[in-house]
C-alpha positions in Angstrom: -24.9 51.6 50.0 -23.6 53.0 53.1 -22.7 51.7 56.1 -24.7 52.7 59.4 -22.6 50.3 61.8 -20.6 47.0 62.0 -20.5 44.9 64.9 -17.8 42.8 65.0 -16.9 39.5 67.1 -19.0 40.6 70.2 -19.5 38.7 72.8 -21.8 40.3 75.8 -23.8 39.6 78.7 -24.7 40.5 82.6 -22.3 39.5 85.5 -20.5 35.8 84.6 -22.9 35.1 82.5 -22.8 35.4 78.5 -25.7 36.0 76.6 -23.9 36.9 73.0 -21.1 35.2 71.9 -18.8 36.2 68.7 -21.9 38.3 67.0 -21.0 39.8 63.6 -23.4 41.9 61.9 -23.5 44.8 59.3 -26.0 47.2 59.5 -26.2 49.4 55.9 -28.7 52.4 55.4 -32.0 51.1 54.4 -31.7 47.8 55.8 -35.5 46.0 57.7 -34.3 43.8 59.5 -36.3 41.3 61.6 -34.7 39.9 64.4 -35.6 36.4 66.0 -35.0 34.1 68.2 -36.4 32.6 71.9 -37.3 34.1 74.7 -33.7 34.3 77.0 -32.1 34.2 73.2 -30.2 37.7 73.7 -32.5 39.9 71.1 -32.7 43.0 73.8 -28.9 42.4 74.7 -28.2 43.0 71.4 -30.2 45.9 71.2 -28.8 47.0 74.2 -24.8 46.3 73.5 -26.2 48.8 69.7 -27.3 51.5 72.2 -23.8 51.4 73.9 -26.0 50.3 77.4 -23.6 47.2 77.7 -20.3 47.0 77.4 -19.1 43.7 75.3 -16.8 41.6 76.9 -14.7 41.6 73.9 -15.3 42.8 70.2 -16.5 45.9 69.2 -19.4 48.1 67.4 -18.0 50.9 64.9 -20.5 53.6 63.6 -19.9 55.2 60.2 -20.7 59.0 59.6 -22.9 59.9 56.5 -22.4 60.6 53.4 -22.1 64.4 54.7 -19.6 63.1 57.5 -21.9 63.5 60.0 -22.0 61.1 62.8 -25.3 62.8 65.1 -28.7 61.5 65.3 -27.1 57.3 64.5 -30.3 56.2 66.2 -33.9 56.4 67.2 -35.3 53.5 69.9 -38.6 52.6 70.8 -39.0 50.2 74.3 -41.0 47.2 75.0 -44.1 49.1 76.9 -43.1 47.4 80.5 -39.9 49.6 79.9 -42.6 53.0 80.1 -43.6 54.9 83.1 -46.8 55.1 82.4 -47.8 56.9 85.7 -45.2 60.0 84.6 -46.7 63.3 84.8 -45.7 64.0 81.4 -48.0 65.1 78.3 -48.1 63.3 74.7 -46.2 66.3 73.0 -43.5 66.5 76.0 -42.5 63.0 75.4 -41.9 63.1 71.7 -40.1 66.3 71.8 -37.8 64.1 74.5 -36.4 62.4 71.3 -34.4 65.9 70.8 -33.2 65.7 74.5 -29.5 64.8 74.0 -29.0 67.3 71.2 -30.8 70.0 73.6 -29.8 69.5 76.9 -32.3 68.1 79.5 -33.7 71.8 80.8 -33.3 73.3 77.3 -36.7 75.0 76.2 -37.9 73.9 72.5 -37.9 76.3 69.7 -41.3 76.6 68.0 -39.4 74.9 64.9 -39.1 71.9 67.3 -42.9 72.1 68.7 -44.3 72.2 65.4 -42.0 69.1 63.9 -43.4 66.9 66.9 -47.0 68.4 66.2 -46.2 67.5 62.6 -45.3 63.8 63.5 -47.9 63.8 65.6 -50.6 64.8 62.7 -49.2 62.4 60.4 -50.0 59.2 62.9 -53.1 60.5 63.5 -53.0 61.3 67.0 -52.8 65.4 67.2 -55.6 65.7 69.1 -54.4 63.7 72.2 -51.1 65.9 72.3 -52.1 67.5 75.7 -53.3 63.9 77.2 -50.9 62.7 79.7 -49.6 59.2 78.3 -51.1 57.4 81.4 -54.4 58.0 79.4 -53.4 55.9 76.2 -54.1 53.2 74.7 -51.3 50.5 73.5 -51.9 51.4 70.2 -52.0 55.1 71.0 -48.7 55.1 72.9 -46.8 52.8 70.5 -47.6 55.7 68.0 -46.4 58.3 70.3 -43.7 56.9 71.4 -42.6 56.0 67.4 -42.7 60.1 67.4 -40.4 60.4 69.9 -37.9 57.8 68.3 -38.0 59.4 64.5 -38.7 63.0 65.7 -34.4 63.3 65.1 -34.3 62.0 61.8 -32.4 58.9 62.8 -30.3 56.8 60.3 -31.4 53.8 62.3 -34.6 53.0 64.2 -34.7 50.2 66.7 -38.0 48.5 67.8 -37.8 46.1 70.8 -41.1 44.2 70.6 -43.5 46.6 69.0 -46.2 44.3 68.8 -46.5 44.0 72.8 -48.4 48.0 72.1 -51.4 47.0 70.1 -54.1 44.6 69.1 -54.8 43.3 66.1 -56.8 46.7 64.9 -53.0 48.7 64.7 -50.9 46.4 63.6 -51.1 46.6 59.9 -51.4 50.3 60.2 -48.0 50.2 62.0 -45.8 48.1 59.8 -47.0 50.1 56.8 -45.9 53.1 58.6 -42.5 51.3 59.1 -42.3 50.7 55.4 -42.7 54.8 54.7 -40.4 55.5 57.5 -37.6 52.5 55.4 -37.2 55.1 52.2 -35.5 57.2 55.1 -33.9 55.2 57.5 -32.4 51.6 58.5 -34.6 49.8 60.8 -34.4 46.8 63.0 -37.5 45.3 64.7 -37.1 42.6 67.4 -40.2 40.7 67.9 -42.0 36.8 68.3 -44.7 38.1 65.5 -42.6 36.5 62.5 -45.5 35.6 60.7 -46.4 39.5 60.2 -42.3 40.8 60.2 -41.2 38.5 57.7 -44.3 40.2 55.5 -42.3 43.7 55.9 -39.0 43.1 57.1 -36.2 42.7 54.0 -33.8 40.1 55.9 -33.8 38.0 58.8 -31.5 37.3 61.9 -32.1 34.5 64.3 -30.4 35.4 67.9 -30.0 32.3 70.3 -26.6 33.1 71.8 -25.0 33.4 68.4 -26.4 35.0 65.3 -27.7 33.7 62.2 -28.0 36.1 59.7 -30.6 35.2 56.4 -30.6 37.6 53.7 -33.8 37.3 52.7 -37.3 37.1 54.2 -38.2 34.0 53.0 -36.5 31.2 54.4 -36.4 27.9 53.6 -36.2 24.6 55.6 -32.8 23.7 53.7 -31.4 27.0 54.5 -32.0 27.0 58.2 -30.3 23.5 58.1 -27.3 24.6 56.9 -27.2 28.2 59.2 -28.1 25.5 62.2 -31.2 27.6 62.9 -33.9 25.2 63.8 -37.2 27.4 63.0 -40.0 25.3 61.6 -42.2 27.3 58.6 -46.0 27.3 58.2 -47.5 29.1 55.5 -51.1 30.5 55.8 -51.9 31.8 52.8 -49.6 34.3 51.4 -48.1 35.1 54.9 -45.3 32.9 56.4 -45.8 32.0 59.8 -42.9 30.7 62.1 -42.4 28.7 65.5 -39.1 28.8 67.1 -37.0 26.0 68.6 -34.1 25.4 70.9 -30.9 26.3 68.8 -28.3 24.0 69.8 -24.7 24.2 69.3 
């Protein structure tokens, strides 16, 4: 299995204040991984220090080409929705071909190869027919699948999702995760969000994020192992899906 990224011994945070501290984590191709923790925790830091949008205060985060020594196109991100201009002038088929921005320049006209790959996308999650709508016009659901466009429309090695859940009702959700699971055959993926009850059903492994990490190589977790990681998360099952409820990690 290759290996997409290792971040190692990073410690991060805004000003004087530290929200990571000494974070190690591998990320290989192929990886779900679900990422947990309370609000304030440092989830979106992490995600953030991954896109290179914070500097650590120490440590580092090393990518790894592919297996065709190719470094490009490392990774596709998708927001939490308060993060979105919503009131942009900007159409539904402008903003996914803004995924190929950086590897076109930002006045660089799209070659009809490009058009028809975010048409394509947009076909496949069901939503060609808004692709002239301004994205003021869409729904959460609607603009959590447009938006997924714009994040995959470069072929990524590695998607990030901050929150995905804060898009939709009830009515999208299992739609979206078993889109996720396609798009895993292709790509790594990590999904921050408070919804473990429905990641854990999806995601592969588990980290917890509350200043430190706490990595759990499975999905299914059990009280004893949280115990011993020091992760204090207490498990519900309803049914066949686990549910979780997050406490204060202490240190």
């Amino acid at each position: 299995m290759s290996k997409i990224l290792e971040i190692k011994d990073v410690s991060a945070g805004y000003g004087n204040e530290i929200v990571l501290s000494k974070i190690n984590l591998v990320i290989n191709d192929h990886d779900f991984i679900g990422i947990i923790g309370p609000n304030g925790g440092g989830k979106t830091t992490l995600l953030k220090v991954i896109l290179g949008l914070i500097k650590p205060y120490r440590g580092s985060v090393m990518f790894f080409d592919d297996k065709q020594g190719k470094s490009e196109n490392i990774i596709g991100y998708l927001p939490q929705i308060n993060q979105i201009d919503l009131q942009f002038p900007i159409s539904v088929k402008e903003v996914v071909l803004s995924g190929l921005m950086s590897k076109e320049g930002v006045f660089s006209r799209y070659a009809g190869k490009q058009k028809r790959l975010a048409e394509d996308l947009l076909n496949q999650m069901g939503i060609y027919n808004l692709r002239k709508k301004a994205i003021g016009e869409l729904s959460g659901g609607q603009l959590q699948r447009v938006y997924l466009c714009r994040a995959i429309i470069s072929s990524p090695r590695l998607l990030m999702l901050d929150e995905p859940n804060t898009f939709v009702d009830t009515r999208f959700e299992t739609d979206f995760y078993e889109i996720l699971k396609g798009l895993n055959t292709k790509m790594a993926i990590i999904v921050v969000s408070h919804d473990v009850g429905t990641i854990s059903w999806y995601v592969k492994t588990i980290a917890c994020v509350n200043k430190n990490l706490h990595y759990h190589p499975t999905n299914v977790i059990t009280q004893e192992q949280l115990a011993s990681y020091n992760c204090p998360i207490q498990i519900i099952t309803h049914g066949d899906i686990p549910h979780t409820v997050l406490e204060i990690h202490k240190h």
